[in-house]
C-alpha atoms as a printed R data frame, in Angstrom:
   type eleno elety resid chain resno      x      y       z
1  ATOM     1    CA   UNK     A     1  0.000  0.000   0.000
2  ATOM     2    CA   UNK     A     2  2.712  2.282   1.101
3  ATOM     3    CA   UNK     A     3  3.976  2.280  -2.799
4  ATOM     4    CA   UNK     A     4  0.871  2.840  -4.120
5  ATOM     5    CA   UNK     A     5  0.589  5.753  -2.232
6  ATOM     6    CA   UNK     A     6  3.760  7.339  -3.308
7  ATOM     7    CA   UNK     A     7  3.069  6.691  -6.979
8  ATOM     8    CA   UNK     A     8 -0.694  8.680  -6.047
9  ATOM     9    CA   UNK     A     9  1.827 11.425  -4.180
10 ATOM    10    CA   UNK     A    10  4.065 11.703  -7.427
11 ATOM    11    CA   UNK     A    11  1.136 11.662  -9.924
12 ATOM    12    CA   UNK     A    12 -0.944 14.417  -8.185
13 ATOM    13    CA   UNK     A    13  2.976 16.293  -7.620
14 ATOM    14    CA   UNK     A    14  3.998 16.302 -11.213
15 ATOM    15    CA   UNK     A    15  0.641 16.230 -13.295
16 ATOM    16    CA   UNK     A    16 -1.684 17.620 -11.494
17 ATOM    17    CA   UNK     A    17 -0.102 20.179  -8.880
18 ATOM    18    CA   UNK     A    18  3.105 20.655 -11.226
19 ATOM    19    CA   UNK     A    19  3.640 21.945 -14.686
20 ATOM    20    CA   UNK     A    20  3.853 18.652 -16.652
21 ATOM    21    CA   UNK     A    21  1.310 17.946 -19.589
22 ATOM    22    CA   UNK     A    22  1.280 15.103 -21.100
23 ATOM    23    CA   UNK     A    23  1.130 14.762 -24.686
24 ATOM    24    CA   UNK     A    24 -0.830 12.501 -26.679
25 ATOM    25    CA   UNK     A    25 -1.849 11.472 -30.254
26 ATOM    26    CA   UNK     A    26 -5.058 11.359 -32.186
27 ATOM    27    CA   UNK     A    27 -5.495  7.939 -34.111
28 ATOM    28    CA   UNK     A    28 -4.730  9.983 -37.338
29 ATOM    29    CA   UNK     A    29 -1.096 10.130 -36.210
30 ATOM    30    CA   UNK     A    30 -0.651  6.750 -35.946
31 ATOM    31    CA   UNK     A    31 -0.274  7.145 -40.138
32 ATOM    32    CA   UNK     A    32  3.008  9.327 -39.040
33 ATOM    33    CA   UNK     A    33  4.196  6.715 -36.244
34 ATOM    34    CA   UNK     A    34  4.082  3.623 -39.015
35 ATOM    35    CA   UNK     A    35  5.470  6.018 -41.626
36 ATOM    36    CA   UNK     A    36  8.467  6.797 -39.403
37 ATOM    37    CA   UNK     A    37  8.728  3.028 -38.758
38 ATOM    38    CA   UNK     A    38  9.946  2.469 -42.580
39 ATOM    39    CA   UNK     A    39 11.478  5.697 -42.696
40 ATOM    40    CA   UNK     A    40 14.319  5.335 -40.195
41 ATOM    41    CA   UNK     A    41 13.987  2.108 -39.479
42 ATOM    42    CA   UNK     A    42 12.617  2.624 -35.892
43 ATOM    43    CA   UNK     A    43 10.654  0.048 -33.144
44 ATOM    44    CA   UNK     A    44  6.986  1.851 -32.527
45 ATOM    45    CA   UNK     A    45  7.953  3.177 -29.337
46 ATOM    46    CA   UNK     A    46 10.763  5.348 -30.506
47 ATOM    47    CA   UNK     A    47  8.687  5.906 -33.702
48 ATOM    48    CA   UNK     A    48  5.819  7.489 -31.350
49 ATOM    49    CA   UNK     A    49  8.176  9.609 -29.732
50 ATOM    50    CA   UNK     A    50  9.307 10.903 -33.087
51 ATOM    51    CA   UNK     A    51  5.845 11.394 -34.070
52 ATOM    52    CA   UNK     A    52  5.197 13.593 -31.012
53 ATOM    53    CA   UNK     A    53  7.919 15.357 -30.989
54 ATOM    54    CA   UNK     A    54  6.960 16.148 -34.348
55 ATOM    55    CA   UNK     A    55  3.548 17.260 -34.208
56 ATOM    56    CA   UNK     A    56  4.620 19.349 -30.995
57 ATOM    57    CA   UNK     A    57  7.547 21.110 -32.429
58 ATOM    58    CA   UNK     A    58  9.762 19.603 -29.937
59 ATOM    59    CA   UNK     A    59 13.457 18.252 -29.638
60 ATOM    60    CA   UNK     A    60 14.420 14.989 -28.462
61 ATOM    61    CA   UNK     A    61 16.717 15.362 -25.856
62 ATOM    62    CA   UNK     A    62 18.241 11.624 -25.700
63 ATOM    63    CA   UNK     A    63 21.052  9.393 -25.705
64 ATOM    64    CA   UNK     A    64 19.571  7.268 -28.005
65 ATOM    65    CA   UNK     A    65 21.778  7.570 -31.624
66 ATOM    66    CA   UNK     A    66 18.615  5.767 -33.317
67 ATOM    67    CA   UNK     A    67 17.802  9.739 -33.257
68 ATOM    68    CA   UNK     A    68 20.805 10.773 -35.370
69 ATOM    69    CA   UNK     A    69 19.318 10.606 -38.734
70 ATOM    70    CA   UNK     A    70 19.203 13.650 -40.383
71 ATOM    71    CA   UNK     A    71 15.745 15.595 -40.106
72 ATOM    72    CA   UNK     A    72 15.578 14.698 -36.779
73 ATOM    73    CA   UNK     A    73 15.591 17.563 -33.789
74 ATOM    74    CA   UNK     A    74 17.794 16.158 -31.370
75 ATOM    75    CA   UNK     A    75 20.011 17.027 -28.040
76 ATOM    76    CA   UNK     A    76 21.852 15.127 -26.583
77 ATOM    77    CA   UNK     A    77 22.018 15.888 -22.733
């Protein structure tokens, strides 16, 4: 119980209380997450994250050098 508390504690801290939004996408996007599949060669969860960052006009900011291809908006930290 005591851990399912805390995650309750950190949910309500960060996404409700804090500044955190979470983004999502519609089921039109998943077109973009399949495209960037072929395109770069990608699993689906690094293709979504893509996709988001994408629609969001966001940068990566990852370790991951599956994000080096060029197009991509990435930093690493």
């Amino acid at each position: 119980m005591k851990k399912f508390n805390s995650l309750r504690f950190f949910l309500n801290d960060i996404f409700i209380n804090g500044q955190i939004e979470q983004l999502t996408l519609e089921s039109g996007d998943l077109i973009d997450v399949l495209d960037n599949i072929v395109k770069y060669g990608f699993d689906f969860d690094d293709s979504y994250q893509l996709t988001v960052s994408d629609k969001y006009d966001l940068t990566l900011v990852t370790f991951d050098k599956d994000f080096s291809a060029e197009g991509i908006k990435k930093l690493t930290p």
